[in-house]
N, C-alpha and C positions, 0 to 999 in steps of 0.2 A: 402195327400201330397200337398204342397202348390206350384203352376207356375205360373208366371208371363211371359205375351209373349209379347213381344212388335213385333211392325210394323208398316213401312210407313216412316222410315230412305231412304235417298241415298242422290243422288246429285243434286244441283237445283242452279242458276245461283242468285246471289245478286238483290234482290227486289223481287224473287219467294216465294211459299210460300208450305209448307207440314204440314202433318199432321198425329201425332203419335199417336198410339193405345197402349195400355197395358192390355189384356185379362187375369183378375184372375179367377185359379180354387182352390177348397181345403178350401175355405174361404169363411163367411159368409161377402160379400165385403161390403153392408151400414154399418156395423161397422167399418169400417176402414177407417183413413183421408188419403188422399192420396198426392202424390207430384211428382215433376218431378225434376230430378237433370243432371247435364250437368259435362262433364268433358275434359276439351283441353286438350292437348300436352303438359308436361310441366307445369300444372297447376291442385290446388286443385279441388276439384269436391264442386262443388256449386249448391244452388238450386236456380230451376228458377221460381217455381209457386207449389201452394200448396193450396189446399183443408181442413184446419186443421177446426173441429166445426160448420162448414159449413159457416166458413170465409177464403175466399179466399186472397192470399198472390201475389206478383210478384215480384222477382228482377227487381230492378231501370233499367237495360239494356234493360230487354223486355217487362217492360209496354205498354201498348199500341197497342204492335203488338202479343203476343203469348196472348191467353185462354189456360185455363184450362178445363175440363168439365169432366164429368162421367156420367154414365148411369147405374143405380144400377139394372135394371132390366138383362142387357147383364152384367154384371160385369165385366165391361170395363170402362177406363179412357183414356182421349184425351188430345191431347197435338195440340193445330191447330197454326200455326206457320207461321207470313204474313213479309212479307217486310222483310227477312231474310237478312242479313249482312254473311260478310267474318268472323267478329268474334267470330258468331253464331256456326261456326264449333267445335263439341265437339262430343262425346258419351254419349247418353241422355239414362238415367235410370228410370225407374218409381218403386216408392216405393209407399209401404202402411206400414200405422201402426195402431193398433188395438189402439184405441181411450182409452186414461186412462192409458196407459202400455206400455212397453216398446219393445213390440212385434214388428216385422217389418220383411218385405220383400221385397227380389229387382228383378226386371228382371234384365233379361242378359244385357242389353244395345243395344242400337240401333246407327249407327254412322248416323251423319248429318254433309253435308260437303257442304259448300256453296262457289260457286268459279264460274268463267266466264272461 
């Protein structure tokens, strides 16, 4: 059975910065591209960075300031998240997808809320 566990959501004041985790089990994880997607209130759920071929992607919003990363030995991906804004606030997902196919998995979501 396949889990995705994320960690390292809560609340941090505009210019802080966090950093999410997404610990897969049940999966062989260097097969699988990975990504992070985000979703406000009111709004579709968009992705913000992604690992597809081992070309890395960023939404225009958070170039600059969020990475990506993984660690295929822990089977773990990160999400490290600097200079946070108020519009950053969303519930941030991490998926994988089995490279070539249409397979895919999501944690539960993690909220990040960023506010003084």
């Amino acid at each position: 059975q396949v889990h995705l566990v994320e960690s390292g959501g809560g609340l941090v004041q505009p210019g802080g910065s966090l950093r999410l985790s997404c610990a897969a089990s049940g999966i062989i994880f260097r097969f699988y591209d990975i990504g992070w997607y985000r979703q406000a209130p009111g709004k579709q759920r968009e992705l913000v960075a992604a690992i597809t071929s081992g070309s890395t992607n960023y939404a225009d919003s958070v170039k600059g300031r969020f990475t990506i990363s993984r660690d295929n030995a822990k089977n773990t991906m990160y999400l490290q998240m600097n200079s946070l804004k108020p519009e950053d606030t969303a519930v941030y997902s991490c998926n994988v997808r089995r490279v070539g196919t249409i397979v895919d998995y999501w944690g539960q979501g993690t909220q990040v809320t960023v506010s003084s």
